[in-house]
C-alpha positions as CSV (number, residue, x, y, z in Angstrom):
1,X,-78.2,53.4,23.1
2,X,-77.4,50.5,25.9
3,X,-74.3,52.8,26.6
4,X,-76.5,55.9,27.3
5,X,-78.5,54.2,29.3
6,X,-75.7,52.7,31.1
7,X,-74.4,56.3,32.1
8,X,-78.2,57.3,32.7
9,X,-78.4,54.6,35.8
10,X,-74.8,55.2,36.8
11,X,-75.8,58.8,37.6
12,X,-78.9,57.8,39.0
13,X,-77.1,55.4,41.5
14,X,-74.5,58.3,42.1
15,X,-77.6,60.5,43.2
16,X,-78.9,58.4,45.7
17,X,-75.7,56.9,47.1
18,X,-74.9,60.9,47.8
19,X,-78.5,61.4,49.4
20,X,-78.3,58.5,51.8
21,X,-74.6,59.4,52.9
22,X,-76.5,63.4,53.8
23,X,-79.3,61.2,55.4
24,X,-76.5,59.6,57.0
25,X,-75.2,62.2,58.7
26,X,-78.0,64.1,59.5
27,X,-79.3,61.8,61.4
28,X,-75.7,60.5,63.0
29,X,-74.6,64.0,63.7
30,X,-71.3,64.9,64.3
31,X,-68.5,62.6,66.3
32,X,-68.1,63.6,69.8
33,X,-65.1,65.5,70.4
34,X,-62.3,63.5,72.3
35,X,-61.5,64.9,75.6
36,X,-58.1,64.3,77.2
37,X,-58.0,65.0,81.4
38,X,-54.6,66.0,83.2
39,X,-55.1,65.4,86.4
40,X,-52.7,67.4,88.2
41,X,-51.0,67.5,92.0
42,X,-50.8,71.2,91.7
43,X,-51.1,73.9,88.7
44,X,-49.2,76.5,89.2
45,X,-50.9,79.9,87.6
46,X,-48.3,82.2,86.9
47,X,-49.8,85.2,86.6
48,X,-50.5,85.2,90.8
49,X,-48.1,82.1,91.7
50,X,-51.2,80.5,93.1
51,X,-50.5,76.4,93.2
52,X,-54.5,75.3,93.4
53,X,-54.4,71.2,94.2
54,X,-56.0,68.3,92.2
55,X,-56.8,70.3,89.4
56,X,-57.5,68.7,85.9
57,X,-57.3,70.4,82.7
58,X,-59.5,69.4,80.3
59,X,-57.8,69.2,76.5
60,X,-60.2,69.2,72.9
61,X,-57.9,68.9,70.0
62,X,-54.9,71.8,70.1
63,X,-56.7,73.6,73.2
64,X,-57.8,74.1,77.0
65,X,-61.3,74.0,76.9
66,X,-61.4,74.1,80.4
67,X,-59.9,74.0,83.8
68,X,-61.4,72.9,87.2
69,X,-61.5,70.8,90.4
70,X,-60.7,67.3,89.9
71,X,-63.5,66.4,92.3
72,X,-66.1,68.2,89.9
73,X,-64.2,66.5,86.9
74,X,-65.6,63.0,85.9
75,X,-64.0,61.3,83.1
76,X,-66.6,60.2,80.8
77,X,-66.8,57.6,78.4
78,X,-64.0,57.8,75.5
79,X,-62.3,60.2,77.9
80,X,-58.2,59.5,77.5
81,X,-56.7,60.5,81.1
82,X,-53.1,61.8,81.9
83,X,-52.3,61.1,85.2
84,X,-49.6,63.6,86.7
85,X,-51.0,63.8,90.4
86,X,-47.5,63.3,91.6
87,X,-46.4,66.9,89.9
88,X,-46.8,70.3,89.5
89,X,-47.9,71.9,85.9
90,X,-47.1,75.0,84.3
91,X,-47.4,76.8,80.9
92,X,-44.7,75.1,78.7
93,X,-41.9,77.3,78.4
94,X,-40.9,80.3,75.7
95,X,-37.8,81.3,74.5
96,X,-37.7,84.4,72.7
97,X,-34.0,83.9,71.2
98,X,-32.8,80.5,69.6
99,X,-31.1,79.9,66.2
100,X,-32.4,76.5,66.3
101,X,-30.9,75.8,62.7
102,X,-27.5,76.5,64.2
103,X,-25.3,74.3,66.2
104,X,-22.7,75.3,68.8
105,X,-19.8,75.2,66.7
106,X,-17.9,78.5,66.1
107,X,-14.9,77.1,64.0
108,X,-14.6,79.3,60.7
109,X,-13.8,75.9,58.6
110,X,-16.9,74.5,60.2
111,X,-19.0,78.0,59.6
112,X,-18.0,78.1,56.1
113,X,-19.2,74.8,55.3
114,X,-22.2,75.2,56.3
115,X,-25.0,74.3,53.4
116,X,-28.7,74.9,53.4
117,X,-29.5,71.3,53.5
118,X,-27.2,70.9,56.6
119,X,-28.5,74.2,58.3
120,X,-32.1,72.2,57.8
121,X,-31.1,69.1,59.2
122,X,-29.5,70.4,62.3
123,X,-32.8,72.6,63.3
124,X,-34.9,69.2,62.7
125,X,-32.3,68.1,65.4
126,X,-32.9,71.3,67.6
127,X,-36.3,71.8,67.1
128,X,-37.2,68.3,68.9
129,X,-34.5,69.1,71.7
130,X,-35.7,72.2,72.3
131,X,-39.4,70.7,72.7
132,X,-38.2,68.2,74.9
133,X,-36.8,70.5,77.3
134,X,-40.2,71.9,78.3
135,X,-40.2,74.9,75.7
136,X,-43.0,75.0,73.5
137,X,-42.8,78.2,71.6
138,X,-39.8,80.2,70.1
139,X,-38.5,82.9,68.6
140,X,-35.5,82.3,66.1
141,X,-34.0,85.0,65.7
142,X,-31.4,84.4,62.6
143,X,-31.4,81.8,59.9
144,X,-29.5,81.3,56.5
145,X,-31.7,80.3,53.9
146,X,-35.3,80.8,55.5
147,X,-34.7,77.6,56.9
148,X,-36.2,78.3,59.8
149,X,-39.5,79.0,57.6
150,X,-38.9,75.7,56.3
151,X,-38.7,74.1,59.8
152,X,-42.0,76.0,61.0
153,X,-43.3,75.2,58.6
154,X,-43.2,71.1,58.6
155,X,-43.8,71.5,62.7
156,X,-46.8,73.1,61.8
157,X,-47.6,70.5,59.4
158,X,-47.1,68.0,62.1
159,X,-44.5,65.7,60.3
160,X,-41.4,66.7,63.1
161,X,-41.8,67.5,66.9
162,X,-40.8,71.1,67.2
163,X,-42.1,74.3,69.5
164,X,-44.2,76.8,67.9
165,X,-42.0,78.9,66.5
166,X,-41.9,82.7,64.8
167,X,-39.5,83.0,62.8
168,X,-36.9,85.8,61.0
169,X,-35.5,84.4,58.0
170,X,-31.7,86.2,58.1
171,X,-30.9,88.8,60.1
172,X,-30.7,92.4,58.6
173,X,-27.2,94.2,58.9
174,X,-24.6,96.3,57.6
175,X,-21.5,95.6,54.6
176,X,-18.9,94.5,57.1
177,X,-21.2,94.2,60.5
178,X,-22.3,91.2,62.6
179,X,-24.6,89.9,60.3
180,X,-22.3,90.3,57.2
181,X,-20.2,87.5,56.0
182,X,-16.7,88.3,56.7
183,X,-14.6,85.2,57.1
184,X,-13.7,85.2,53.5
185,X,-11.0,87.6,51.1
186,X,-12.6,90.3,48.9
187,X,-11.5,88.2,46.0
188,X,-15.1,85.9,46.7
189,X,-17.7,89.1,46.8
190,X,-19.4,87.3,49.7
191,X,-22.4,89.3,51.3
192,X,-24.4,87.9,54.3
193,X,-28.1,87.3,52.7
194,X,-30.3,89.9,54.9
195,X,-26.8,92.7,54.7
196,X,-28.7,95.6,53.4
197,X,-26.9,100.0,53.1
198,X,-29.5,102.7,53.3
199,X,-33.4,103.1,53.4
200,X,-34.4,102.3,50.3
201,X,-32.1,99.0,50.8
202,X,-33.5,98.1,54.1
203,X,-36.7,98.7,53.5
204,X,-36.4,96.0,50.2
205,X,-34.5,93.4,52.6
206,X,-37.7,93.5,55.3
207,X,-39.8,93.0,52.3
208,X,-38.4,90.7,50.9
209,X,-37.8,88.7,54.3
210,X,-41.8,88.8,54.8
211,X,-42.4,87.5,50.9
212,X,-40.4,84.4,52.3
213,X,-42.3,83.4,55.2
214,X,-40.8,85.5,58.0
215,X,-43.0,86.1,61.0
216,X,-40.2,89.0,62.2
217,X,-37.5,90.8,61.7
218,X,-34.1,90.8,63.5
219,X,-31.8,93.8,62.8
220,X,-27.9,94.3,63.8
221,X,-28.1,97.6,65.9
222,X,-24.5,97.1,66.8
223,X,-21.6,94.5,66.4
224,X,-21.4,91.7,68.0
225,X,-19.2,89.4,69.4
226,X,-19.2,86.1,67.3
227,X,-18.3,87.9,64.3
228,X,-14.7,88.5,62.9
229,X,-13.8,92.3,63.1
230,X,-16.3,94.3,64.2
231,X,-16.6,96.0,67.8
232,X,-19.9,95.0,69.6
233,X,-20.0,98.8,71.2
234,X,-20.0,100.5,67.9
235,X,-23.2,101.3,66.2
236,X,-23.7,100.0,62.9
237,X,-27.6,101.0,61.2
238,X,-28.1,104.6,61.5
239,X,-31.0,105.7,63.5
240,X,-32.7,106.8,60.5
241,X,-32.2,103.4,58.8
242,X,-33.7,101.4,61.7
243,X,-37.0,104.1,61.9
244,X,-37.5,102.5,58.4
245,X,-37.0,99.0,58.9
246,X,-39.4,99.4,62.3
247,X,-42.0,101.2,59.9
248,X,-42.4,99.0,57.0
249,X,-42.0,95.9,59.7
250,X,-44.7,97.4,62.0
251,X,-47.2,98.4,59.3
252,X,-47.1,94.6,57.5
253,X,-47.6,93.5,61.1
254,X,-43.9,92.3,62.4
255,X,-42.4,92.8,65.0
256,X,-38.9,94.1,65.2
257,X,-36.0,92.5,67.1
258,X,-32.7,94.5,67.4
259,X,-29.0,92.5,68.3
260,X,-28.0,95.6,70.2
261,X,-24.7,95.6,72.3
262,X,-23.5,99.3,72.7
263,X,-24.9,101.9,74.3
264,X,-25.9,104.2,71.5
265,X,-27.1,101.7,69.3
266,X,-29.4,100.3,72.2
267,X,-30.7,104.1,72.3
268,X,-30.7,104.6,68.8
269,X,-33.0,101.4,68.1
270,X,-35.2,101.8,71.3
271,X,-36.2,105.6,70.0
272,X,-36.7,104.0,66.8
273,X,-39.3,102.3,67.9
274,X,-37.9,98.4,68.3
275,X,-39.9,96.0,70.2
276,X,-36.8,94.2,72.2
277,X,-33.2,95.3,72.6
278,X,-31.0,91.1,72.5
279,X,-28.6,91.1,75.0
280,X,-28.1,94.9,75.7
281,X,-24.6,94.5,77.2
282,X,-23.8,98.1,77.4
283,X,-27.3,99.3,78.5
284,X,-26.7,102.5,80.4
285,X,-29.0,104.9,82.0
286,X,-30.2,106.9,78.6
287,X,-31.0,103.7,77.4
288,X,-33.2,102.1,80.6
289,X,-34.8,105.4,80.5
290,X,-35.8,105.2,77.0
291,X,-36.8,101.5,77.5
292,X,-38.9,101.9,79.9
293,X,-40.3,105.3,77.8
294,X,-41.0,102.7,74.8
295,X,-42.1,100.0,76.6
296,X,-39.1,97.6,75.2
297,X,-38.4,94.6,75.9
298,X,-34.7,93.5,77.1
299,X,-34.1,90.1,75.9
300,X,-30.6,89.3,78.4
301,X,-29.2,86.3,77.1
302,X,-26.9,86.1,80.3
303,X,-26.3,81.9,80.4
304,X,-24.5,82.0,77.9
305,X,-21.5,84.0,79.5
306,X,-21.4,80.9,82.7
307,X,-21.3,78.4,80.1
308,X,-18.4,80.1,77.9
309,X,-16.4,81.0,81.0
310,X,-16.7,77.1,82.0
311,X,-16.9,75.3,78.7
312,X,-16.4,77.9,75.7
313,X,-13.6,77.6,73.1
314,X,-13.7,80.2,71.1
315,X,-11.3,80.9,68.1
316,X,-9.4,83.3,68.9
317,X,-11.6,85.9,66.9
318,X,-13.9,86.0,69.2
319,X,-12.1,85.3,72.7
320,X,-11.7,89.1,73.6
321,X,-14.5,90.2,72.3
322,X,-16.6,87.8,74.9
323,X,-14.6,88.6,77.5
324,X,-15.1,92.3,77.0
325,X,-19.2,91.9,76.6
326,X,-19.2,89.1,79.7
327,X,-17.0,91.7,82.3
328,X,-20.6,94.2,82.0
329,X,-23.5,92.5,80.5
330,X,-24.8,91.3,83.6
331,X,-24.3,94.4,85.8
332,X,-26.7,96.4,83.4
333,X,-28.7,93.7,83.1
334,X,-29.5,94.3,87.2
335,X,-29.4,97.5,86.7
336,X,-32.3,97.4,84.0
337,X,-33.9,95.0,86.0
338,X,-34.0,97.2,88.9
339,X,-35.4,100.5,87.1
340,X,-38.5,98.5,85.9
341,X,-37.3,97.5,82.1
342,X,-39.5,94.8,81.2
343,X,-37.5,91.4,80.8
344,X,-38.4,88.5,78.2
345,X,-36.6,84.8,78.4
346,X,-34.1,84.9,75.4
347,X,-31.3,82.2,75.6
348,X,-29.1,82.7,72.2
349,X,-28.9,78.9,72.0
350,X,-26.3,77.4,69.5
351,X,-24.0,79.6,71.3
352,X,-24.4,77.5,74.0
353,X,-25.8,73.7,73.7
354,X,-29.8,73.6,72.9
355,X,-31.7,72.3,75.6
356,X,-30.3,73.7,78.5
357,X,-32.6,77.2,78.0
358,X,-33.8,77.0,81.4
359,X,-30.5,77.5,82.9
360,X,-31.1,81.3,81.9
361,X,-34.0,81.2,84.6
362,X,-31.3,80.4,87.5
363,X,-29.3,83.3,86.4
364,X,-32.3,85.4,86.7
365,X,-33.1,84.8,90.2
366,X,-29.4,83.6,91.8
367,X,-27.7,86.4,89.8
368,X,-30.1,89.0,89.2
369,X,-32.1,89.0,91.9
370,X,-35.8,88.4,90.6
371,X,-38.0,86.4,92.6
372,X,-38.4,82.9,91.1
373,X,-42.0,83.7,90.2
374,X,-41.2,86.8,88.0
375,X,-38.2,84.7,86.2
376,X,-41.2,82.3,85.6
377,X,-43.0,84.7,84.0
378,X,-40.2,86.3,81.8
379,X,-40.7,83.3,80.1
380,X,-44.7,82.8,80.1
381,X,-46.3,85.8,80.2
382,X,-43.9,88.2,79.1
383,X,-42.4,86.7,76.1
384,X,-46.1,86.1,74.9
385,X,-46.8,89.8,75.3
386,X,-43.4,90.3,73.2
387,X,-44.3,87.4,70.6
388,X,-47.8,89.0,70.3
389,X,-49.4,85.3,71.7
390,X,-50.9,86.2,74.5
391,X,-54.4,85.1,73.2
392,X,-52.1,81.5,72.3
393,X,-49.9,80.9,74.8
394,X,-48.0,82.2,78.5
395,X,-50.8,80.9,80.4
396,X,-53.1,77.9,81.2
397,X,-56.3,79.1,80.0
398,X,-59.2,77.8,78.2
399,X,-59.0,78.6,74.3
400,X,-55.2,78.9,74.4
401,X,-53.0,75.8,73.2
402,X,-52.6,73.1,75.2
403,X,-49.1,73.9,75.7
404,X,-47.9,72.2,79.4
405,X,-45.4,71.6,81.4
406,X,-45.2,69.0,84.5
407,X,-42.2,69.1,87.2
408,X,-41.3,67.4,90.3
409,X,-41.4,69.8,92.9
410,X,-42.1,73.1,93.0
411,X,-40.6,75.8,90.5
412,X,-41.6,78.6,92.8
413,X,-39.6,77.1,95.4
414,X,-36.0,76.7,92.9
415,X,-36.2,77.5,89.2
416,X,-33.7,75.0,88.9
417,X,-36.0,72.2,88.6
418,X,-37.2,73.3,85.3
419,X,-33.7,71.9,83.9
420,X,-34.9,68.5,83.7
421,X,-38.6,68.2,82.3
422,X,-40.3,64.9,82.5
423,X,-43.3,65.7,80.5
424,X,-44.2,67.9,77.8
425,X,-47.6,68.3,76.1
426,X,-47.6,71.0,73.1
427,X,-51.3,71.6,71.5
428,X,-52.4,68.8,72.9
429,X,-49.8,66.2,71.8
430,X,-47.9,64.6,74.1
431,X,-44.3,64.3,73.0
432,X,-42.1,63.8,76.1
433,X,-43.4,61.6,78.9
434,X,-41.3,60.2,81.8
435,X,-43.8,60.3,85.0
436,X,-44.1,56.3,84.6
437,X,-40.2,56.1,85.4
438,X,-41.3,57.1,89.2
């Protein structure tokens, strides 16, 4: 009986230990939310290339919540502020092509010993380089394993420093194309893990891709150059192969990413409905034509060919093959730039050092002729259009992430300044901060 009772009382305290904790609160309401103020010299808005002085941006949790005069901006109580009145800030920067889990190392020994658990280790690597060099969101393009849904994945969770990232799991291709495996003798049956012949094939490979976390899809259109014996101007899916990767991707809400090199396979996957053509060395005037019909992205990847001309050492696999896509890359590139194609900021890091992705911007305007401003924006604004994150990210707005930027100087002036970064803020977080050096 003393034991029932016992329990009888023990409830009754539960009871009205849980009605003072609601009395509690009702009456305490909820915390305030801390505000975080970046004061700023000058914020550049890169949608007009408008640099407004002593602006501050206000920061609530992973967002802008607003943006306006300093002078009409008084820090209140419990206020953190960041004080980069000695810079200009911008959007952090987007990269619509990295294989972050990849390192720049082309050796077949070194290729075939590659292991999941490496492959994971060297994005965790990446991922914080990356961040640290003022680019906040990716696209990885290519991954072994679905480690790159791994990586997301624990960036999201918050327990590495990492860009936002979408991700596509590995790349679909053809028995014997660039995404294949073909470094090894018949006698091992290797396959590369997204190689898929045929609709009913493809159609299983972008399904199973999304069942394991991929945000997109990356196809082989053509061959490609880091890839032992296939030619980067032949096609490789058939048209009607890619319509049914692009409509099973498109209706389970992907988007679609083709490797494209040649000239009929950038057609072939452009009328097929692809939302960006990587690297479109042998873009020709069918294909800007159709590109500009669809609305498609080119994605150039041009750094890439500087820094193999002046560092590369390719196997010798690959040499010709580089040298072939690097002698007319760049001149359709213009030449798409020129008619109108629209142009997002891809890098193919790993196939050159990660980190230095903003060298691709001083290609853009020294080489390709764009104004610094619209190179800015390849890599704002446009590659959020192309990521689908224009309600997230691309521009310093309130409600999107508190992604930022902060250089010294002026970006609009020379791009080139955007190689070194001294501070980086990614939904709010500050993860790279050297303004006190100054």
């Amino acid at each position: 009986m003393t034991t029932v009772r016992s329990s009888y009382m023990s409830l009754f305290m539960l009871h009205i230990a849980a009605f003072a904790a609601v009395a509690l609160a009702q009456t305490s309401g909820p915390a305030p939310a801390v505000r975080t103020l970046v004061r700023t010299g000058h914020l550049l808005d890169v949608k007009t290339g408008a640099e407004p002085a002593a602006q501050t941006i206000v920061v609530t949790g992973d967002r802008i919540t607003a943006i306006a005069p300093t002078a009409t901006t008084p820090a209140q109580p419990g206020d953190a502020v960041i004080d980069l009145t000695r810079y200009t800030v911008m959007p952090g920067l987007i990269d619509v092509h990295t294989h972050i889990t990849m390192a720049n190392n082309f050796d077949p020994y070194f290729e075939l010993s590659m292991t999941p658990a490496k492959e994971a280790i060297i994005g965790v690597e990446n991922a914080k380089v990356t961040l640290e060099a003022g680019f906040t969101s990716v696209r990885n393009v290519g991954a072994n394993d679905f480690t790159d849904v791994a990586l997301r994945d624990e960036i999201n969770a918050g327990h590495i420093p990492g860009p936002h990232m979408q991700v596509s799991g590995p790349a679909l291709g053809i028995t014997g194309g660039h995404m294949d495996e073909n470094l090894l003798p018949y006698e091992y049956h290797v396959h590369g893990q997204g190689v898929a012949d045929g609709i009913p094939a493809v159609q299983h490979q972008v399904r199973e891709n999304i069942k394991y976390g991929a945000d997109l899809i990356k196809i082989g259109a053509t061959g490609g150059v880091l890839s032992k014996g296939d030619d980067p101007q032949a096609s490789q899916y058939t048209q009607e192969e890619m319509q049914a990767i692009v409509a099973d991707a498109h209706r389970l809400g992907r988007k679609v990413a083709a490797h494209a090199h040649g000239a009929q396979g950038i057609l072939w996957a452009t009328q097929a409905g692809v939302d960006s053509i990587e690297h479109g060395s042998y873009l020709d005037d069918a294909g800007i034509a159709a590109m500009k019909q669809h609305g498609t992205y080119l994605v150039p990847t041009a750094y890439l060919i500087d820094w193999m001309q002046q560092y590369g050492n390719l196997p010798a696999i690959y040499q010709q093959k580089m040298k072939d896509v690097s002698v007319v890359e760049k001149k359709n590139a213009i030449k798409a730039i020129q008619a109108g194609v629209k142009v997002a900021l891809g890098t193919d890091a790993a196939v050159y050092p990660h980190g230095l992705n903003a060298h691709e911007l001083d290609v853009y305007v020294n080489q390709f002729g764009m104004s610094p401003l619209a190179a800015i924006q390849t890599g704002t604004i446009n590659a959020a259009d192309l990521m689908g994150w224009t309600d997230r990210v691309g521009t310093l707005d309130p409600g999107k992430w508190a992604d930022l930027i902060a250089i010294d100087g002026d970006p609009v002036k020379d791009v080139r300044i955007l190689q070194h970064v001294p501070f980086v803020m990614k939904s709010g977080v500050v993860y790279k901060d050297e303004t006190h050096k100054h």
